[in-house]
N, C-alpha and C positions, 0 to 999 in steps of 0.2 A: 561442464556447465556452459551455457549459452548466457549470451549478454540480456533476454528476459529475465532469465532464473536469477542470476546476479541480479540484477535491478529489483527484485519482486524479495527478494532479505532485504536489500536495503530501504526498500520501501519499509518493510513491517515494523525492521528494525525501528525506523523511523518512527510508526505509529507505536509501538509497545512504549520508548523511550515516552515518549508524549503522554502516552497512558501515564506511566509512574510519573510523570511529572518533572523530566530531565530540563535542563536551561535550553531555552530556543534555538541555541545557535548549535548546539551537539544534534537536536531534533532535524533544523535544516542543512548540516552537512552530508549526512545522509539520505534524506530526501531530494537536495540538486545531486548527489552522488547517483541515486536509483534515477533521476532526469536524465544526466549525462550516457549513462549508460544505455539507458533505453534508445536514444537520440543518437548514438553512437553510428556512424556509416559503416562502421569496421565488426569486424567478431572479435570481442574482448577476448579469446586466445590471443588472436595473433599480435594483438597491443601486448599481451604480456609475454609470448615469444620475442617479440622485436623493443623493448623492457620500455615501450612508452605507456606504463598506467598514467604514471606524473604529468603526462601530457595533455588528459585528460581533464577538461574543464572540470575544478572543485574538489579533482582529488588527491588529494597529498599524500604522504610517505603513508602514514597510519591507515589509511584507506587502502590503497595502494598494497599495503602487506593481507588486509582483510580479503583483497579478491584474490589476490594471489593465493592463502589460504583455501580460499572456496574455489578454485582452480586445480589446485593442488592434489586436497584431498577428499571436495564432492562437498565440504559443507563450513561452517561459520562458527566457531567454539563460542565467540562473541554471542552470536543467537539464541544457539544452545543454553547458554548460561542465562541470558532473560528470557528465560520461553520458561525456566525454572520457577521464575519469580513473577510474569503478564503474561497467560496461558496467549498464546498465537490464537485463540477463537476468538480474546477478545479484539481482536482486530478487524473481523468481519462487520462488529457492532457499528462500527468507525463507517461503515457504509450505510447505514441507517442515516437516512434526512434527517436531521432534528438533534442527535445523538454525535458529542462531542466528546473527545478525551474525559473530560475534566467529570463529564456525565455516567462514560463507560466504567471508571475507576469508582466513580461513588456506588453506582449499581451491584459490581462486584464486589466492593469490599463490604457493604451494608446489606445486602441482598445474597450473595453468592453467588449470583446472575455469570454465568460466566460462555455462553452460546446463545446465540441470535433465538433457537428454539424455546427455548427458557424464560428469554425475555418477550418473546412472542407473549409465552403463555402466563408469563406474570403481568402484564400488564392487561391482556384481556379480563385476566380474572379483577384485574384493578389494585392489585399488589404494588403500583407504583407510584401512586397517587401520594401516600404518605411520606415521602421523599422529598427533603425541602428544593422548592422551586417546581416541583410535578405538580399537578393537580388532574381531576379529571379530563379535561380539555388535551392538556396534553399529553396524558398517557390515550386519549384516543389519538391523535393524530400518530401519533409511534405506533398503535396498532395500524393505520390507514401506509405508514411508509414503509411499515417491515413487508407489509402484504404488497405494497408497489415494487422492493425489490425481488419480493419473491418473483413477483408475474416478468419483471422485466429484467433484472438480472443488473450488474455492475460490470461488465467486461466491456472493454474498451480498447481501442487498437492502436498501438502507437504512433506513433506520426515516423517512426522511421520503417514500420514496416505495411503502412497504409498509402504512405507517398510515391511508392512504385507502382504498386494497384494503380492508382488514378492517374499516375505517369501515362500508364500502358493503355489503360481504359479511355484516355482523352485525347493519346495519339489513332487511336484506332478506331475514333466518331469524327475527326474532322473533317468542316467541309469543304477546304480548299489548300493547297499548300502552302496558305501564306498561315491560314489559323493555328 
């Protein structure tokens, strides 16, 4: 595994936890955890070949044994195990404008809603309006952001693997030796 893929569990981890409704500070150690990682100058192998996880901004023993895990043997039993109980689609909802944990879980457990497709089509039909805090107004605007992310997508490029790009790209437009 590569220091994205490790980052991108502990992100989810992150949002699933937040779905069920875990204490904030379980939610943000995992989320500066998928931060640290991604920010990482290094490839989390060779942190875990040369055994500094711990040295690693925010991540402690318990973390520390998760990536090693996912090092190890390709995946996260930790995940696994809530992916059992917060389906991993609904964490795509989570990129929906407008649509927050606390929104995602009421949808599923009230609804079924449990893939961005789903809730597309329940709230066109107007299926979401009766949901307290919904109303018409804002089950269109959830139509207007589901169809924004369609058109434009959620990907996004780290700042550890974007800052070499522009490194390279800003030495190679300058127009004097001193810029």
């Amino acid at each position: 595994m590569n220091n994205r893929e490790v980052a991108k569990i502990f992100a989810d981890v992150a949002d699933m936890l937040s779905i069920r409704g875990d204490i904030i500070h379980r939610v943000l150690s995992y989320r500066k955890a998928s931060e640290a990682i991604q920010e990482l100058g290094r490839d989390i192998n060779q942190v875990y070949a040369a055994g500094e996880l711990t040295d690693i901004p925010g991540i402690g023993k318990t973390l520390a044994e998760k990536i090693e895990e996912m090092l190890t043997t390709g995946k996260l039993a930790f995940y696994d195990k809530l992916a059992e109980e917060i389906p991993p689609t609904l964490v795509e909802m989570l990129k929906v404008d407008g649509l927050g944990p606390k929104r995602v879980k009421q949808v599923y457990e009230t609804l079924g809603i449990a893939t961005l497709a789903a809730l597309n089509t329940a709230a066109q039909a107007g299926n979401l309006r009766d949901l307290p805090g919904l109303g018409a107004k804002s089950e269109a605007k959830l139509v207007k952001a589901i169809e924004a992310l369609a058109r434009h997508g959620d990907d996004r490029t780290p700042i550890g693997e974007a800052w070499p790009w522009h490194r390279r790209f800003w030495r190679s437009w300058r127009c004097c030796p001193v810029c």
